[in-house]
C-alpha positions as CSV (number, residue, x, y, z in Angstrom):
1,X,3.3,15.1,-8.2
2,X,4.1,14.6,-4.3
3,X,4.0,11.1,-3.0
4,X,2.3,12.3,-0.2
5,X,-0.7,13.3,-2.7
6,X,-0.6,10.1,-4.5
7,X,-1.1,8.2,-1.1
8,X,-3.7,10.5,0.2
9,X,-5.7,9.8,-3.0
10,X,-5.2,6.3,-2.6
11,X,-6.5,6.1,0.7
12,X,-10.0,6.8,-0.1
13,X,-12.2,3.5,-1.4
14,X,-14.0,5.3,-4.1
15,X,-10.7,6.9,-5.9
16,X,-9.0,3.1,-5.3
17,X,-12.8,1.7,-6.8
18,X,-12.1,4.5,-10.4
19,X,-8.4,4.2,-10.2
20,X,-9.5,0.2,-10.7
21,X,-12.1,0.7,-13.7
22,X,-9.5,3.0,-15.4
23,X,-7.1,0.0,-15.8
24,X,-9.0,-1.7,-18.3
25,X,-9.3,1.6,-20.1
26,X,-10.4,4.8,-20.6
27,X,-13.6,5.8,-19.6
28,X,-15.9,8.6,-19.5
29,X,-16.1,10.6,-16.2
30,X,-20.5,9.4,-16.4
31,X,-19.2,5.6,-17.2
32,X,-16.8,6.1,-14.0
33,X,-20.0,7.6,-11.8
34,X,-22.6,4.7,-13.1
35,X,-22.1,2.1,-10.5
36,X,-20.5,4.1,-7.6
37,X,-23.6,4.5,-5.3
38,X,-22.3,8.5,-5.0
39,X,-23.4,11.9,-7.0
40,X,-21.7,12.9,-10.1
41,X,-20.9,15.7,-8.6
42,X,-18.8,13.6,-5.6
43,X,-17.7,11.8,-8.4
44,X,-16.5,15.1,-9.8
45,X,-14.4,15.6,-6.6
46,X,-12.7,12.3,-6.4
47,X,-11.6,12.7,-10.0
48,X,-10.3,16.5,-9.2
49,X,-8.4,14.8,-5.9
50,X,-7.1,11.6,-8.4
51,X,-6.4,14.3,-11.3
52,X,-4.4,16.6,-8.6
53,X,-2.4,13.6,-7.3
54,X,-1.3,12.9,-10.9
55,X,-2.9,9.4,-11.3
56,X,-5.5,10.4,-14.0
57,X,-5.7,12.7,-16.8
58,X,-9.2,14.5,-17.8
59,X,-9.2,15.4,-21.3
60,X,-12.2,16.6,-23.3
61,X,-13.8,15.2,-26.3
62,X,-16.7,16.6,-27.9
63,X,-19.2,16.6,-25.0
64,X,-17.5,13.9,-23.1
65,X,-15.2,14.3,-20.5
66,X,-12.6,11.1,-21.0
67,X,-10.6,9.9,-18.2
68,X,-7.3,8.3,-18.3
69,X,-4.9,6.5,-15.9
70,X,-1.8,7.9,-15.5
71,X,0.7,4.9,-15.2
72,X,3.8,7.0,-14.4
73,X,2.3,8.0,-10.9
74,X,1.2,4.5,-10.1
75,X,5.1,3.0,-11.2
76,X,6.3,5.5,-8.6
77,X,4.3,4.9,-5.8
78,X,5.0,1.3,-6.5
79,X,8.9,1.7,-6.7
80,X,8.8,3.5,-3.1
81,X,6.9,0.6,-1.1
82,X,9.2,-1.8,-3.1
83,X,12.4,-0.1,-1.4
84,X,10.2,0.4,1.5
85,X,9.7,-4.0,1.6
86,X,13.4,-4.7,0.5
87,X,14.8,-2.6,2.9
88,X,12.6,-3.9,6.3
89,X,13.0,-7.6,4.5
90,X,16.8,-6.9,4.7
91,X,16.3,-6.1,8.0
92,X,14.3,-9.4,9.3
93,X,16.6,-11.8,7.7
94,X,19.4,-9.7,9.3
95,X,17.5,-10.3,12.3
96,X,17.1,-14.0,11.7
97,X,20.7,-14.6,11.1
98,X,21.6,-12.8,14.4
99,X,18.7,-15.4,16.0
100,X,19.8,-18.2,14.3
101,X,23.5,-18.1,15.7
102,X,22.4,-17.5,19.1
103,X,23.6,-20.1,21.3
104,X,21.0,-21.6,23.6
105,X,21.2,-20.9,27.2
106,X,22.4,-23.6,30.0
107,X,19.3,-24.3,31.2
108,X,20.7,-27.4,33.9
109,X,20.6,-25.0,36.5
110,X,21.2,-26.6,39.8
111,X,17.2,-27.1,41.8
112,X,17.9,-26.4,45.1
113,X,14.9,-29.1,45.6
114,X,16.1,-31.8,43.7
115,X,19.4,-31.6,45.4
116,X,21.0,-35.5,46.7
117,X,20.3,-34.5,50.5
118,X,21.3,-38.3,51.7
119,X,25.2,-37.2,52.2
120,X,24.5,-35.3,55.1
């Protein structure tokens, strides 16, 4: 399984639409295909594209094709963007620290046009 795969599976609104009715369960590919205004035969595709990236498994039983969630690839994918948000959030408080102990600037800069010209 690539992450690369996983992602590219996940971009897609119909897989992320299946990928959400498989987590309450196991369902039959024509359960998944019943309210997805698509063919079962695009249907068909998105679960070969799912099944490829490793987030589903298509097992047969009797005359029904059952489809599963595949947890492992989700925990994965989930565990990179975690790294991913720790590390940039380690870098924005680094950031805010550095901002934080920044002195301001003098700002009291003399105007030459509000300058006391009486004493000449």
């Amino acid at each position: 399984m690539s992450m690369d795969h996983v992602f590219a599976a996940l971009a897609d609104p119909t897989r992320r639409a299946i990928i959400d009715r498989l987590r309450g369960g196991d369902k039959t590919a024509g359960e998944l295909a019943e309210p997805l205004p698509i063919s079962r035969s695009a249907v068909s595709q998105h679960l070969k594209v799912l099944e490829t990236a490793g987030l589903i498994t298509r097992s047969k039983s009797a005359q029904q094709r059952i489809v599963a969630l595949n947890a492992d690839a989700l925990t994965e994918a989930t565990g990179w963007l975690q790294a991913a948000h720790d590390e940039w959030q380690q870098r924005f408080d680094s950031l805010d620290l550095i901002l934080a102990e920044e002195v301001p600037t003098d700002t009291s800069t003399t105007d030459p046009s509000t300058t006391d010209r009486t004493a000449d």
